[in-house]
C-alpha positions in Angstrom: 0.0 0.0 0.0 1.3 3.6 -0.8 2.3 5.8 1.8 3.6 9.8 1.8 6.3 11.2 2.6 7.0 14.9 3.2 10.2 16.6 4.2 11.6 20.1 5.5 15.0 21.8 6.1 14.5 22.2 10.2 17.9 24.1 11.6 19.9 22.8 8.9 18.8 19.2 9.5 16.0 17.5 7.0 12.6 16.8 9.1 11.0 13.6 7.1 7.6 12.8 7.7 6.0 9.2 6.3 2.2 9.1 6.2 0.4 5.8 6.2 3.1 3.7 6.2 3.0 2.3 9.7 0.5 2.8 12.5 -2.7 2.2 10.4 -5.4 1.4 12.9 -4.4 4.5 15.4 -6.8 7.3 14.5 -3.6 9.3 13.1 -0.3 7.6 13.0 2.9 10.0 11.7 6.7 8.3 11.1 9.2 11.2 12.1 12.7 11.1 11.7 15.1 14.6 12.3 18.2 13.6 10.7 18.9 10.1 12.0 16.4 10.2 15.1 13.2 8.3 14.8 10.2 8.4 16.7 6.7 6.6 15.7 3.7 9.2 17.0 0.2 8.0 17.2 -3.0 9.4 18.6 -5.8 7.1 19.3 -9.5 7.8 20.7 -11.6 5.8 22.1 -15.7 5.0 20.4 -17.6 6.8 23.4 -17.0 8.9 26.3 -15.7 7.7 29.5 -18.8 7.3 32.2 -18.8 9.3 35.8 -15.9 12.0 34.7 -15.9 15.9 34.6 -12.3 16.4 32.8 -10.9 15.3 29.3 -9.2 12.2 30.0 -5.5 12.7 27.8 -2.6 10.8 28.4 0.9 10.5 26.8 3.7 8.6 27.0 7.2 9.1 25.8 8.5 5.5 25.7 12.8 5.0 25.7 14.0 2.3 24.4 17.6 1.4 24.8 17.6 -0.2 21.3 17.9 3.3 20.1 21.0 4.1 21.2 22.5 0.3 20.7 22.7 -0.6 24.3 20.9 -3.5 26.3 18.7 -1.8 29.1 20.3 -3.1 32.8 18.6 -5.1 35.3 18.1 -8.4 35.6 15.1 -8.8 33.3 16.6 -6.8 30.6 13.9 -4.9 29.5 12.8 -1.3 29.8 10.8 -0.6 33.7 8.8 2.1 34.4 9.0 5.9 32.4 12.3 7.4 33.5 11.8 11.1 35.1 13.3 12.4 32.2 10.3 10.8 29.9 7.9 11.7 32.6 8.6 15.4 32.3 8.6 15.3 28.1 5.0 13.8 28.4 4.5 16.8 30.5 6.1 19.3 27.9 3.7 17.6 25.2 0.6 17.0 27.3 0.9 21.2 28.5 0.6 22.9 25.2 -2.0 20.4 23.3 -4.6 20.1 25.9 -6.0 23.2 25.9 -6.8 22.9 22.1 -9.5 19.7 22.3 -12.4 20.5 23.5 -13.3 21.5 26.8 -16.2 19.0 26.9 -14.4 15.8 25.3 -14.6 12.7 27.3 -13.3 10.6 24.9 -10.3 8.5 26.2 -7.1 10.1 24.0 -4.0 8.9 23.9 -0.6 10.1 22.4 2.3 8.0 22.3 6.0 8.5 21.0 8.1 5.3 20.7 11.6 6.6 20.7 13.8 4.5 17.6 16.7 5.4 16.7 19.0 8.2 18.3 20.7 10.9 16.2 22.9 12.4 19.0 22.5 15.8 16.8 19.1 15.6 16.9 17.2 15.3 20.7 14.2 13.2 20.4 11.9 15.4 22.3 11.7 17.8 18.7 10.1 15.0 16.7 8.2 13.1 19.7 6.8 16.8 20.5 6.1 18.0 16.5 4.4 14.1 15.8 2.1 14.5 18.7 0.7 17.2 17.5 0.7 16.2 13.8 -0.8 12.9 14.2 -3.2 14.3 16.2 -4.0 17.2 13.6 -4.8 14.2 10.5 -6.6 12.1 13.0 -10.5 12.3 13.3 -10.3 13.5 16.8 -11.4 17.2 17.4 -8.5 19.0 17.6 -7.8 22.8 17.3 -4.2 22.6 16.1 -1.5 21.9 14.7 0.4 23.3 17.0 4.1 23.2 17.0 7.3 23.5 19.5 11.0 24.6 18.7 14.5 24.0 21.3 16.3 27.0 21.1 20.2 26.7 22.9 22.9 30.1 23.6 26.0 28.9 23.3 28.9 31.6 23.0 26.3 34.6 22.6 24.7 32.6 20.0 20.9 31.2 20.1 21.4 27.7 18.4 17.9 26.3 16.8 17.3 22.7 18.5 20.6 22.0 19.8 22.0 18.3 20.0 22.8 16.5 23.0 26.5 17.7 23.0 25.8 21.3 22.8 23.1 21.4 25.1 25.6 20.6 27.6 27.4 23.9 27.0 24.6 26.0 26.4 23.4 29.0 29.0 19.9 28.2 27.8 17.6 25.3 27.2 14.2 26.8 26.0 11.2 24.7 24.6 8.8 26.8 23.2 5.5 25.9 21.8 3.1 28.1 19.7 0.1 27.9 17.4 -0.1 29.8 14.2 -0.8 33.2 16.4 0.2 32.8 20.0 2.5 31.0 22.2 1.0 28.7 24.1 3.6 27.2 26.0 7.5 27.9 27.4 9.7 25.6 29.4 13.2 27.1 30.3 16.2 26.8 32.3 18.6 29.7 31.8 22.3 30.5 33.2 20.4 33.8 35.0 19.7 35.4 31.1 18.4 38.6 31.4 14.4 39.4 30.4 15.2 41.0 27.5 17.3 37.9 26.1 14.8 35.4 27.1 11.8 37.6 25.3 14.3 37.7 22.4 14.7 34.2 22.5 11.0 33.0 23.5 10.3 34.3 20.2 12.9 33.6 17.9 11.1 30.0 18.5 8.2 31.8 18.0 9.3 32.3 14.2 10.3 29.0 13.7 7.3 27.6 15.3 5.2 29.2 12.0 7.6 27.7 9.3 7.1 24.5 10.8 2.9 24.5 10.8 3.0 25.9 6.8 4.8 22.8 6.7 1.5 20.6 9.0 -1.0 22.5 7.0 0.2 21.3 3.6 0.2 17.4 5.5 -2.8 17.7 6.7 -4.4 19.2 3.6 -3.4 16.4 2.1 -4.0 13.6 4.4 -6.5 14.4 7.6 -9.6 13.4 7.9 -12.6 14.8 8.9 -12.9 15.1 12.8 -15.6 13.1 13.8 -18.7 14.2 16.2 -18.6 13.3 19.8 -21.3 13.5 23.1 -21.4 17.0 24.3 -21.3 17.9 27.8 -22.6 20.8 29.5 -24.8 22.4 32.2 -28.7 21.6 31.7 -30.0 25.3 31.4 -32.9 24.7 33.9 -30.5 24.0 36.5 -28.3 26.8 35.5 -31.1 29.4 35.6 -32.5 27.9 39.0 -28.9 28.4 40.8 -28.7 31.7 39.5 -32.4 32.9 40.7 -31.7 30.6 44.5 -28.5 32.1 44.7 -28.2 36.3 42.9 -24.6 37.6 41.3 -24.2 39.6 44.4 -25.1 36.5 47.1 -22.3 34.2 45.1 -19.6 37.3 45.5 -19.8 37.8 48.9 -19.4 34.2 49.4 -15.9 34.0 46.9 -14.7 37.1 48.3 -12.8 36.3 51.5 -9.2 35.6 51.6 -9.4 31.8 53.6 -9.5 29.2 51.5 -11.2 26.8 54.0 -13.9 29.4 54.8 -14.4 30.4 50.9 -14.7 26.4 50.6 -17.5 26.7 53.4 -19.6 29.5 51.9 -20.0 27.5 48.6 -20.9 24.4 50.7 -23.6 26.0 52.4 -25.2 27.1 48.7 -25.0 24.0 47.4 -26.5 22.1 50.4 -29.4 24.9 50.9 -29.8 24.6 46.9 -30.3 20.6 47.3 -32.4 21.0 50.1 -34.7 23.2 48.2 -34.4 20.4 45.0 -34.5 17.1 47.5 -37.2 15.4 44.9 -35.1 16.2 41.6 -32.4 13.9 40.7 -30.7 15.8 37.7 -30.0 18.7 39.5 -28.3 16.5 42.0 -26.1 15.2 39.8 -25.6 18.5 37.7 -25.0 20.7 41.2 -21.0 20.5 41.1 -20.7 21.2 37.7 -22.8 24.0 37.8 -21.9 25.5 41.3 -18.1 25.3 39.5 -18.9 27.3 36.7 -20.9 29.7 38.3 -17.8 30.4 41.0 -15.7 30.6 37.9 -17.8 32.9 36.1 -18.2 35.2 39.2 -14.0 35.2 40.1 -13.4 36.0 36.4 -16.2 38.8 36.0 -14.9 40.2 39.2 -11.3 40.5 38.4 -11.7 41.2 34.9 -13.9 44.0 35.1 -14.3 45.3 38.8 -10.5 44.7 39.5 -11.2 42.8 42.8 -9.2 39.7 43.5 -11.1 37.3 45.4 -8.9 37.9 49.0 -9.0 41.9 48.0 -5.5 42.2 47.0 -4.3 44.8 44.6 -3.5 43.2 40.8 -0.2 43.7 41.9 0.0 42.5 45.7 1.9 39.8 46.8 0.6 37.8 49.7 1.9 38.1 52.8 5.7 36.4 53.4 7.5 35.0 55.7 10.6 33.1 56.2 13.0 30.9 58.5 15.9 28.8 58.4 17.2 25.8 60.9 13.0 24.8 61.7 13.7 20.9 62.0 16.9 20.0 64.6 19.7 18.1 63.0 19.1 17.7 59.2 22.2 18.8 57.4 20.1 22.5 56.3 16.3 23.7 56.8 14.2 26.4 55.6 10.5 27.3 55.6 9.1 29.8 53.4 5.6 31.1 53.5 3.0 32.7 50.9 -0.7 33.4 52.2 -2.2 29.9 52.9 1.2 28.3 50.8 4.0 26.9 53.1 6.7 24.8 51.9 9.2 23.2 54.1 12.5 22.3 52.3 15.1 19.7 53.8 19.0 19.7 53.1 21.2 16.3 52.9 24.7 16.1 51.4 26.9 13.2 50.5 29.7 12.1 48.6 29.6 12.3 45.0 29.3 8.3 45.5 25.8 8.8 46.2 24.5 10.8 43.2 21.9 9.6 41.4 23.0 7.2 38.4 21.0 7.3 35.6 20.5 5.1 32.4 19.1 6.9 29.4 19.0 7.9 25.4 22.1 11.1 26.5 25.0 9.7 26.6 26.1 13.2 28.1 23.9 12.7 31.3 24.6 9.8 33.4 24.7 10.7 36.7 22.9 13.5 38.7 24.3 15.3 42.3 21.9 17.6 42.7 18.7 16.2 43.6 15.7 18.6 44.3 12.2 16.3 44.9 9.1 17.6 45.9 6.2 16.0 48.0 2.6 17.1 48.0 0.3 15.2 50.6 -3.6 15.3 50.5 -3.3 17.2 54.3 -2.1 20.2 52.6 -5.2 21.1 50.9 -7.3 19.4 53.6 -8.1 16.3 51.4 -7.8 12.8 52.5 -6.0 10.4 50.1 -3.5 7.5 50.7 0.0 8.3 49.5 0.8 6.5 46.4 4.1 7.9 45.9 5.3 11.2 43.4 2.4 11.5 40.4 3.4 13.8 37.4 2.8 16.9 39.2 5.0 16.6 41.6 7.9 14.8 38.9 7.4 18.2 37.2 7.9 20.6 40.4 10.7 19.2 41.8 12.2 19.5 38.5 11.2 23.1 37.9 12.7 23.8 41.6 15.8 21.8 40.4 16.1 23.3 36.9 15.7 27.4 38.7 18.9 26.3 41.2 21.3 24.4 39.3 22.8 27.4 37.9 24.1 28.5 40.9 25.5 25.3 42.8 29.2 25.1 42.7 31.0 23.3 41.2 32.2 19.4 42.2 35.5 21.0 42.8 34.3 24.1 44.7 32.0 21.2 46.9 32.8 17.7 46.3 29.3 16.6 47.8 26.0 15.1 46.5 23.5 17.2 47.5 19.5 16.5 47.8 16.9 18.9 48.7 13.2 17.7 49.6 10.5 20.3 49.0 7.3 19.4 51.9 4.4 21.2 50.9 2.5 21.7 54.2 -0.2 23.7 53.0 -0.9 24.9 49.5 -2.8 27.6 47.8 -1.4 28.7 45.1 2.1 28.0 43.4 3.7 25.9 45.8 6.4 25.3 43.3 7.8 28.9 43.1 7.6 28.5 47.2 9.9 25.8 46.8 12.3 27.7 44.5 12.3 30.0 47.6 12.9 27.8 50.5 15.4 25.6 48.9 17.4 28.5 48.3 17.3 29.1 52.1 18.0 26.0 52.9 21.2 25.1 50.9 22.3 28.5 52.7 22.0 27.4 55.7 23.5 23.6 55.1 26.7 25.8 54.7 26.4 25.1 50.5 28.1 27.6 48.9 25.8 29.4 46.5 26.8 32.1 44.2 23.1 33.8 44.4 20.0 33.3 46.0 16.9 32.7 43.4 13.5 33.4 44.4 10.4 32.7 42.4 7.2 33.7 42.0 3.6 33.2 39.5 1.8 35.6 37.8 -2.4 35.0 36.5 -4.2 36.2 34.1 -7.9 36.4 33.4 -9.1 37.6 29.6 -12.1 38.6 27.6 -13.6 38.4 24.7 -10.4 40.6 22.5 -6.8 39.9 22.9 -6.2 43.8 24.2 -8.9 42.9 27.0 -7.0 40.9 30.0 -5.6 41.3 33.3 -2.3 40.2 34.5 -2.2 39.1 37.8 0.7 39.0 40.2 1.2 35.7 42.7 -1.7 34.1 41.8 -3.5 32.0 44.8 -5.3 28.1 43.7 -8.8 29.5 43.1 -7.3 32.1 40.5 -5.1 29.4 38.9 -8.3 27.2 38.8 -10.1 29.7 36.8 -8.0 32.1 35.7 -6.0 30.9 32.1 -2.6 30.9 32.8 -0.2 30.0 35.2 3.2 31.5 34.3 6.2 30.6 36.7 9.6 32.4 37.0 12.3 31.9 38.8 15.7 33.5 39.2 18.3 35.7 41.0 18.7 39.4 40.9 20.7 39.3 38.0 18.6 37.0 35.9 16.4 34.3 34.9 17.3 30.4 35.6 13.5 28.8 35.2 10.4 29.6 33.4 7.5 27.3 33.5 4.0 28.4 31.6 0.9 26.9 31.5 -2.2 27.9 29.4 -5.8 27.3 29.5 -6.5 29.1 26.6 -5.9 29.1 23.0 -2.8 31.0 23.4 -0.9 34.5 24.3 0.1 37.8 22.6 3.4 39.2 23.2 2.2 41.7 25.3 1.0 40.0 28.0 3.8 37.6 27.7 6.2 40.8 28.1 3.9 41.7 31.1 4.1 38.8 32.8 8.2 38.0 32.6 8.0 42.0 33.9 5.9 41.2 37.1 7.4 38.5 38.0 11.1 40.2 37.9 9.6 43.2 40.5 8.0 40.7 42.8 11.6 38.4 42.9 13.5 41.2 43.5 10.8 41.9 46.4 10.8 38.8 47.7 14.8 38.1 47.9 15.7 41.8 49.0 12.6 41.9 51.8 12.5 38.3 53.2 15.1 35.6 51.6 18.1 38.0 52.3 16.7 39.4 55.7 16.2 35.7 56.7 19.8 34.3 55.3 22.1 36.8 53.7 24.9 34.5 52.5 26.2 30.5 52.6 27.3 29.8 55.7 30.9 29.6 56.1 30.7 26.1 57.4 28.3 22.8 57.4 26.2 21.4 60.0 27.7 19.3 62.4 25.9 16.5 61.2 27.2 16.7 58.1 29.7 14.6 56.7 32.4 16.1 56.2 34.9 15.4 53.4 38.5 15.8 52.8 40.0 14.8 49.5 43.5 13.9 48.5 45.5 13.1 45.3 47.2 9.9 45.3 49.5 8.6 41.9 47.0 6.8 39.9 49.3 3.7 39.7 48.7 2.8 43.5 45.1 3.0 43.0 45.5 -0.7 43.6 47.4 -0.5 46.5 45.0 1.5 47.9 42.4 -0.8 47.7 43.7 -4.3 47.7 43.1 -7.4 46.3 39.2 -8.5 46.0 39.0 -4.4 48.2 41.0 -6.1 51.1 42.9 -3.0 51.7 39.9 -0.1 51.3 38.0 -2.2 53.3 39.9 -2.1 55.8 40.5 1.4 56.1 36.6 1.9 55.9 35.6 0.0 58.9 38.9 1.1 61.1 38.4 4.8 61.0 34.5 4.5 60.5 35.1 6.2 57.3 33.8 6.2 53.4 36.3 6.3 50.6 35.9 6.9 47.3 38.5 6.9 44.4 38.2 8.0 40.7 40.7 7.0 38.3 42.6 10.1 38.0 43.5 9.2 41.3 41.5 11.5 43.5 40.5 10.4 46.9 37.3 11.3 48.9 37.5 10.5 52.6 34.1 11.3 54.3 33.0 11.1 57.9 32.0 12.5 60.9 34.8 12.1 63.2 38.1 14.5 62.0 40.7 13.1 63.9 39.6 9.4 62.3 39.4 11.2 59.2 43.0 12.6 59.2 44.3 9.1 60.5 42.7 8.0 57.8 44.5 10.3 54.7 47.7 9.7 57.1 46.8 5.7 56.0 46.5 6.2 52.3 49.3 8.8 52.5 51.3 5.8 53.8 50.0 3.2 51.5 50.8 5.2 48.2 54.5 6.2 49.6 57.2 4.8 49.0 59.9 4.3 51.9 62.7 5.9 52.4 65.8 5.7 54.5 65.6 8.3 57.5 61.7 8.1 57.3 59.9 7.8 60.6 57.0 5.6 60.8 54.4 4.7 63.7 53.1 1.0 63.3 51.2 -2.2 65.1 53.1 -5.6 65.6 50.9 -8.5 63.9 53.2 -11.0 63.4 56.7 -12.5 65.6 59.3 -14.6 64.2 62.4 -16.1 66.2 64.5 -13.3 63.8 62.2 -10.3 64.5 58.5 -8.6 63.9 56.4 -7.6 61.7 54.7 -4.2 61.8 51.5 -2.7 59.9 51.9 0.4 59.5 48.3 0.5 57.3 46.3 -1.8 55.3 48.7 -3.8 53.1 51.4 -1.9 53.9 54.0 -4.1 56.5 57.6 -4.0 57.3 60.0 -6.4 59.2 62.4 -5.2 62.2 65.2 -7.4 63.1 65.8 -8.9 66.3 68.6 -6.7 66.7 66.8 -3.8 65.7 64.2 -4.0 68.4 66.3 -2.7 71.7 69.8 -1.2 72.7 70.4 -4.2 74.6 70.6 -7.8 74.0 67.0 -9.1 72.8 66.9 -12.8 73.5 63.4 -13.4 72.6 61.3 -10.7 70.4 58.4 -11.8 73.3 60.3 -10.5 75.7 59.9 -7.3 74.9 56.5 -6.8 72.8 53.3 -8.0 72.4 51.0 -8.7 69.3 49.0 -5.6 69.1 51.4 -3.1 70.5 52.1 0.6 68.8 56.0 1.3 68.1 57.6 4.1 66.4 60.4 2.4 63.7 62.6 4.6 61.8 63.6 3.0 58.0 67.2 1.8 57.7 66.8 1.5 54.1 67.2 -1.4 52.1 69.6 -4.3 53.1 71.6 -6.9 50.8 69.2 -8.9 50.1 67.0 -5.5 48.2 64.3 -5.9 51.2 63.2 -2.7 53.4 64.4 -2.7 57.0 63.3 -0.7 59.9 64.4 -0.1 63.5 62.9 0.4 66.9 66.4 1.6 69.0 67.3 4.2 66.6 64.1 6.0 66.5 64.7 9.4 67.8 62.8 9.3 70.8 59.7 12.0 70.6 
């Protein structure tokens, strides 16, 4: 059977496209390769609508396959486990900018999935997995207001570099998805080496630009092979319900209950309508199941009118207020750093550890370039801390993607291995939440490496702006620090995070069907006053600087530089030697192959005995060299002393004393500690040492 294939120049590399090749029984199916990287896209639908839900039930995966990149996956089963967080956060990236263009009232199980092929280190999957998502979708039958389209844009030397490969990511100040329609951004993900506003506008829509090249390229697919989107069960609010909540409840009965700046009693107020509503309905069944629906759009509908056109924020702040602050450091005893950082009715608690570089996180993945990780930044978000009740079933999406966020906004300004050769993991706790709690982690994990003693160049602080919009693109309202019930039904959710100098994160989420320039400039402006607010007012107040040293219940770490030759003496055969050393002075060792030595503990003194024992081990004697070591061994013709793991040496009989030495028993013990001083070698080439001509101490 025929297939078609279409092709662009994208960056200087040719994006192919094969059409009804593979994937036939998907609803749209879309071969992409970008230069030598492959990735199959589908989108699939299911016949009806899934029973008993109010949301649009999309999914995507991003599926890795070692195969791509010629390696076998580890483990003892061989086979790719679970989504790696790396693929959890590209479903996210996908899964952001598309779902706001089905329809709000599909129910229709959809699912988009990229199986990653073949790996063209120039070309990062995520470009073709992201463009074939939205392609396949746009030829599929499933209602779909797109294509949409998303571009990687890197700086490398002053330079913006159009979908960077793996390699040059690594050097790059900037890693920027951006994803638009053919008008409006709709989404941006970035991590930036503190780029200034300016730059970052610059660059948001440089991928703007090549965002539009890209869907002239769709349209001409799609006019050639989609086919007609097919109908589907609409859902909406019966209008008899929807007039008799309005008439039960007036405009001005439903503001008074929003307007209040406590979530739980706001919560409250809307409880008491809808139980006094059902009370006055107890015989009708449709308006019992209808009521939440309609009591949601009715709140959202009120919020929106009241912000939009009365400029009143539901807790009466100005459009440009930030919730009250407030911050601390050291609030749990004997973790390695703490901080707590407060916004309003949003608290996050953030926890410090530090290791050795041992302990980063290994990973096994498509980069090549990325195989290990020592900064860690993980973020938790129990049911208690929006006064729900839910069993833990470990980290969902959500909180994959905030912790990553919070990682991607500090990363810039950790030292370096060299500067602080530890492993470092920071745990976000979200003990109550109302708006942003990600941007609160940003914050308190700032404040918290500070005060583990973590020497960080800058502090970063971040913050969320709203926005709520009408019926033109000139009539909107930007809001500053947004709170949950304005995220909920406001339209988008625009995260920043950096120092005073510049940005490190951005993280923006729309509703809507995208956003002009304008209010994109607005935004990346508000959020830059409120950092500066919140670092100069209460992160810098709180914690001004690093401190100088870590906690005492840090490990501490001392590293050495041994010839890369005695490596092996060092540790010993089958790690005999190493070994040793790690369970006498209580003590964890690390080598690399250069031949640089981590010693990490908590005692000092055990610590320096233990460099003094590698120091030992990697030196060769000398004659006139004083040595301190234990007796292990006696012969009729002398003893043998350990002077550290694998290292020995013998002492004559007549070496032992000034006077006549009968017996070596005579005089010492298994076990005891002697100061020897080394003779050299004698005739027969072997080391000797002596106890009698040791300069006494």
């Amino acid at each position: 059977m025929s297939y078609k294939t279409f092709t662009m120049d994208l960056a200087g590399r040719t994006l192919r496209v094969d059409i009804g090749r593979v994937g036939k029984q998907a609803n749209g199916c879309c071969l992409m390769q970008y230069g030598e990287t492959t990735v199959l896209s589908t989108a699939t639908a299911s016949a009806q609508p899934r029973e008993g839900i109010d949301f649009f039930p999309l999914s995507v995966d991003y599926e890795e396959k070692m195969y791509a990149i010629g390696k076998m996956p580890g483990g003892f089963n061989k086979r790719e486990g679970k989504a790696s967080e790396h693929a959890v956060l590209t479903c996210r990236v996908i899964d952001r900018p598309m779902r706001p263009l089905f329809p709000k009232d599909y129910r229709n199980d959809v699912t988009l999935s990229n199986l990653i092929m073949s790996i063209d280190e120039t070309c990062d999957p995520e470009i073709p997995a992201m463009l074939g998502s939205s392609l396949a979708t746009s030829i599929s039958d499933i209602p779909f207001d797109g294509p949409c389209a998303m571009t990687q844009l890197g700086l490398i030397n002053g330079e913006f570099v159009v979908n960077p490969g793996y390699a040059q990511k690594q050097e790059s100040d900037l890693q920027l998805t951006v994803a638009s329609t053919r008008t409006k951004v709709i989404m941006i993900e970035a991590g930036a080496n503190e780029l200034p506003e300016d730059k970052m506008i610059e660059a948001i829509y440089k991928c703007d630009e090549v965002n539009k090249e890209i869907i002239k390229f769709f349209d001409q697919i799609i006019e050639e092979c989609g086919k007609p989107k097919h109908s589907y069960q609409q859902f909406g609010i019966p209008a008899d319900l929807d007039e008799a909540l309005h008439e039960f409840c007036p405009a001005e009965k439903m503001e008074e209950a929003v307007f209040t700046d406590d979530k739980q009693q706001r919560e409250g107020n809307i409880a008491e309508i809808k139980a006094a509503f059902l009370e006055k309905y107890a015989d009708n069944d449709a308006f019992k199941a209808g009521i939440d629906d309609a009591l949601y759009q009715y709140e959202k509908k009120t919020v929106r009118k009241m912000i939009l056109k009365d400029h009143k924020r539901p807790d009466g702040r100005a459009i440009t207020e930030i919730r009250p602050l407030a911050a601390e450091i050291d609030t749990i005893p004997r973790v390695h750093g703490s901080a707590m950082f407060t916004r309003g009715q949003t608290q996050i608690c953030d926890i410090v550890t530090l290791a050795m570089l041992s302990e980063a996180q290994k990973i096994e993945g498509l980069n090549p370039y990325i195989t290990k990780k020592r900064y860690l930044h993980q973020y938790n978000f129990p049911s208690y801390s929006v006064g729900e009740t839910k069993p833990s079933r470990g980290p969902g999406r959500r909180e994959i993607g905030h912790g990553a966020l919070a990682e991607r906004a500090l990363l810039p300004v950790l030292p370096s291995e060299e500067e602080f050769p530890y492993a470092i993991r920071a745990v976000s706790e979200t003990f109550e939440s109302n708006g942003s709690t990600s941007q609160a982690s940003v914050c308190a994990s700032s404040m918290a490496l500070m005060a583990a003693g973590v020497p960080i160049k800058k502090p970063v602080a971040g913050i969320s702006c709203g926005l709520v919009t009408g019926e033109t693109d000139d009539d909107y309202i930007v809001l500053t620090d947004i709170q949950g019930l304005e995220d909920f039904f406001g339209d988008m959710d625009f995260k920043v995070a950096g120092t005073h100098d510049g940005i490190t994160a951005i993280q923006m989420d729309i509703k809507i069907h995208g956003l002009t320039r304008p209010i994109v400039e607005e935004a990346i402006r508000r959020t830059k006053e409120a950092r500066e607010y919140i670092l100069t007012e209460v992160m810098e107040k709180c914690i001004p600087e690093p401190r100088k040293e870590i906690s005492k219940y840090a490990p501490k770490i001392v590293q050495i530089k041994i010839d890369p030759e005695k490596i092996g003496d060092v540790v010993g055969q089958r790690g005999k030697n190493i070994n040793a050393l790690i369970e006498m002075y209580d003590v964890q060792i690390d080598i690399d192959d250069d031949g640089s030595v981590s010693i990490c503990g908590t005692d000092p003194e055990k610590m320096n005995q233990a460099v003094e024992a590698i120091r030992i081990i990697t030196t060769e004697f000398e004659e006139g060299m004083i040595l301190t070591g234990k007796v292990v061994s006696m012969k009729e013709f002398g003893c043998f002393l350990e002077f550290a793991p694998g290292k020995e040496g013998m002492v004559h009989i007549s070496k032992i004393a000034k006077s006549r030495v009968n017996k070596v028993e005579d005089v010492l013990s298994l076990g005891d500690i002697v100061r020897v001083i080394c003779l050299g070698k004698d005739k027969m080439g072997r080391l000797s040492f002596s106890i009698k001509d040791c300069p006494k101490q």
